[in-house]
Backbone as a ProteinNet text record, in pm:
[ID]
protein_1_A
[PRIMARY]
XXXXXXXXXXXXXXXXXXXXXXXXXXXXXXXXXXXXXXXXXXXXXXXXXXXXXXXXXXXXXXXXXXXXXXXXXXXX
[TERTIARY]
1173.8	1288.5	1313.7	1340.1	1326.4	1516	1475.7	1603.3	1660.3	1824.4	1883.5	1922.8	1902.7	1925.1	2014.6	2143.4	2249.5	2273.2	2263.5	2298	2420.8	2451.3	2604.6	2681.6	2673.4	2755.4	2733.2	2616.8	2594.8	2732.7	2713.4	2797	2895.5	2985.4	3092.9	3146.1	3090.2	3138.2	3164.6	3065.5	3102	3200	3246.7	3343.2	3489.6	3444.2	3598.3	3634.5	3561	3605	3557.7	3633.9	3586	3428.8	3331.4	3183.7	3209.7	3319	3330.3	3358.2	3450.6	3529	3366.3	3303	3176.8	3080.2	3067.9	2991.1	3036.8	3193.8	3210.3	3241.7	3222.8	3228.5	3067.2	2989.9	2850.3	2781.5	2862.6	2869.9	2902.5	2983.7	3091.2	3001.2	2853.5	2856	2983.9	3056.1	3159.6	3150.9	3056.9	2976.7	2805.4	2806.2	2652.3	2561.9	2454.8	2341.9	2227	2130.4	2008.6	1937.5	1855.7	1853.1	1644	1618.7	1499.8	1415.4	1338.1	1308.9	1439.8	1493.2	1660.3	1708.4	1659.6	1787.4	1854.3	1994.2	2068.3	2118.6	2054.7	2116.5	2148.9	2208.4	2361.2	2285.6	2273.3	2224.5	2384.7	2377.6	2442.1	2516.4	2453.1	2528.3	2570.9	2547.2	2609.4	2728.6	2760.4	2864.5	2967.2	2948.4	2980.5	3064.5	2970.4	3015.4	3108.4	3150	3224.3	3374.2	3361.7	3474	3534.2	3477.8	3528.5	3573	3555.9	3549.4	3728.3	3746.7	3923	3950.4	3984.1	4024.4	4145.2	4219.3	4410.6	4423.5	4507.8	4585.5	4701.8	4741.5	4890.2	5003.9	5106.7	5195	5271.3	5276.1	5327.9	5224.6	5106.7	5031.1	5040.8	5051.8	5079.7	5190.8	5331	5455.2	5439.7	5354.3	5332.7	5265.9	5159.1	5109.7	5228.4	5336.3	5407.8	5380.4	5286.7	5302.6	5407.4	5438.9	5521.4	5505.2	5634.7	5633	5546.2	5475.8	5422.6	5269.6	5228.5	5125.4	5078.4	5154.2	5201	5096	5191	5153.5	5034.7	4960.5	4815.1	4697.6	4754.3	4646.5	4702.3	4758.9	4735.3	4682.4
-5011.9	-5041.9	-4922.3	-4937	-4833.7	-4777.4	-4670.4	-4573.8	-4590.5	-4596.3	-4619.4	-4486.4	-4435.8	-4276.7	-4279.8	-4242.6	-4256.1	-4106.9	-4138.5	-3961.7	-3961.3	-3837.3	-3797.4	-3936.5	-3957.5	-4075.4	-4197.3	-4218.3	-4367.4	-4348.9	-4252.9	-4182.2	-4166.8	-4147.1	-4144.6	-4230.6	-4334.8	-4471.6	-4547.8	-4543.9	-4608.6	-4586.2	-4421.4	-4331.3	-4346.4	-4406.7	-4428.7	-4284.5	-4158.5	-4065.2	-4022.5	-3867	-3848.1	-3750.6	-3768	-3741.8	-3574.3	-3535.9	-3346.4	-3353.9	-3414.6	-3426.3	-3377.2	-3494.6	-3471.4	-3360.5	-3361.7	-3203.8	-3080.3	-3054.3	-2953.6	-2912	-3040.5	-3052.3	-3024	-3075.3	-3056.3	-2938.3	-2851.7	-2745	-2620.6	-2688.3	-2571	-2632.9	-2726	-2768.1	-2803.4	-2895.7	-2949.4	-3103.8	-3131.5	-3311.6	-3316.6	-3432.9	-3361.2	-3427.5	-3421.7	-3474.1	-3435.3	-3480	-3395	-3431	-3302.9	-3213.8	-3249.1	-3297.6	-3337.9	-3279.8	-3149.8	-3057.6	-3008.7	-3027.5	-2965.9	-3056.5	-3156.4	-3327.7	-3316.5	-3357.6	-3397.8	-3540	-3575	-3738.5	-3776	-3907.9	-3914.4	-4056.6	-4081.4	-4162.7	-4270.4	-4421.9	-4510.3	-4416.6	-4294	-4260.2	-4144.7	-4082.5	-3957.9	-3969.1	-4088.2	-4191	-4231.3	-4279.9	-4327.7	-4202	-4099.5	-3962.2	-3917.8	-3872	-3861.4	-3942	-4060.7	-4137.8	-4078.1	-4102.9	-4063.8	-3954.9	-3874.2	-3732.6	-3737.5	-3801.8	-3813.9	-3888.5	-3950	-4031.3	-3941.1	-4031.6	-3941.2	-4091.8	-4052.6	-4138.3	-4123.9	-4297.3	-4290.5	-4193.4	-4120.3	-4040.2	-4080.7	-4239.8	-4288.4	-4262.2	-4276.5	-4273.6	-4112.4	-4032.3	-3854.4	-3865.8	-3929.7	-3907.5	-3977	-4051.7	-4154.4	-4035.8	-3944.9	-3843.9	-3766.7	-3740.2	-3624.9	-3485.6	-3498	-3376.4	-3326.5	-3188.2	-3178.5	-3180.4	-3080.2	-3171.1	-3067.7	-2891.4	-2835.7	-2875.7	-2902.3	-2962.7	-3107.5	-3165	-3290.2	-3249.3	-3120.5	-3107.9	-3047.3	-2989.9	-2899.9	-3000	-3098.9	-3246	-3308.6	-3301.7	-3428.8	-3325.6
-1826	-1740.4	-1648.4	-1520.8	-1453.6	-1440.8	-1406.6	-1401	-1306.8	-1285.2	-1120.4	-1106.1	-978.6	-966.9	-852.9	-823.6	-775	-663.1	-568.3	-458.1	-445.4	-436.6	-422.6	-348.3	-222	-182.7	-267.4	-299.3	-437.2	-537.1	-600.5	-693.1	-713.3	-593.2	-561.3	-509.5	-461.1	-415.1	-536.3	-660.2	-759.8	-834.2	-832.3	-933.1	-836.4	-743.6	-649	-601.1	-569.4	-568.3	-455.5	-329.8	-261.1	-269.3	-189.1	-249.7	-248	-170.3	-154.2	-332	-377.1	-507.4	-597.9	-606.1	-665.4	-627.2	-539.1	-497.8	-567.1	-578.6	-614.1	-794.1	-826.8	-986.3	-1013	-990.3	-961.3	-983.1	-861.3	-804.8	-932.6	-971	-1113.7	-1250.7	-1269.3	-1302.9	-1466.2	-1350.7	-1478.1	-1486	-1393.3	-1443.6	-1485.7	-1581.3	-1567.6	-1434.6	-1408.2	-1316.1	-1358.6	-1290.6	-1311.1	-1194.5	-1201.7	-1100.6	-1079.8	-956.1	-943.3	-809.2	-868.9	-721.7	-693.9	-551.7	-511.1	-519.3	-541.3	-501.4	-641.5	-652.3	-736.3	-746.1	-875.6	-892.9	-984.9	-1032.2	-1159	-1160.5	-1339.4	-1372.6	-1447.4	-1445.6	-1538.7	-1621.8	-1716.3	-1783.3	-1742.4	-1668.8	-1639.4	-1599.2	-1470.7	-1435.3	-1532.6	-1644.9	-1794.5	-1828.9	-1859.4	-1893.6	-1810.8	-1658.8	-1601.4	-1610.8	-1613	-1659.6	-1755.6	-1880.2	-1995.4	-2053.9	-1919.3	-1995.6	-1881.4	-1818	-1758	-1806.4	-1933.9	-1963.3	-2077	-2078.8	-2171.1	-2240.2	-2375.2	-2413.7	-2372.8	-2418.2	-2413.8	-2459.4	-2393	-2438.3	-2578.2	-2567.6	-2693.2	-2802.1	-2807.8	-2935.7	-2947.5	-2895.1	-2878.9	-2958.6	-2948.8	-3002.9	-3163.8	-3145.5	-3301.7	-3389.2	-3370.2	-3396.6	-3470.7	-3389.6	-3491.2	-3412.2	-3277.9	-3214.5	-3095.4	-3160.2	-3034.8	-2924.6	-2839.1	-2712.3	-2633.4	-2651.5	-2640.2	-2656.5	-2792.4	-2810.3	-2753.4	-2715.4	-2642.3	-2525.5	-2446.3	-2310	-2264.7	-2404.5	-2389.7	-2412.1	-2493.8	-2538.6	-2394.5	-2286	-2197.1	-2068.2
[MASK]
++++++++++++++++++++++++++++++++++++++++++++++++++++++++++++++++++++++++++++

């Protein structure tokens, strides 16, 4: 099965995000990609991975926890 390999604008059109946004996470690498010769490209899951890695719970399931409102604010 072949691999879909996504370029910065692919990438960012799918992540709803502006493509500078992605460049500079990239950049710090603080998303993953991989890296082919100089081209950089983001696979299904790297995409996947990016999502998930912004993703928060609900403030209510935080308060169901029993944590305060300090710890509250370092977990969101």
């Amino acid at each position: 099965m072949p691999i879909k390999l996504y370029t910065f604008a692919e990438a960012a059109e799918q992540l709803h995000v502006p493509e500078t946004w992605l460049r500079k996470k990239a950049s710090a690498r603080a998303v993953p990609f991989t890296r082919l010769g100089r081209h950089i490209r983001f696979t299904d899951e790297h995409l996947g991975h990016i999502v998930g890695a912004g993703e928060h719970p609900p403030l209510a399931d935080l308060r169901r926890q029993g944590l305060s409102r300090r710890a509250r604010r370092a977990a969101g």
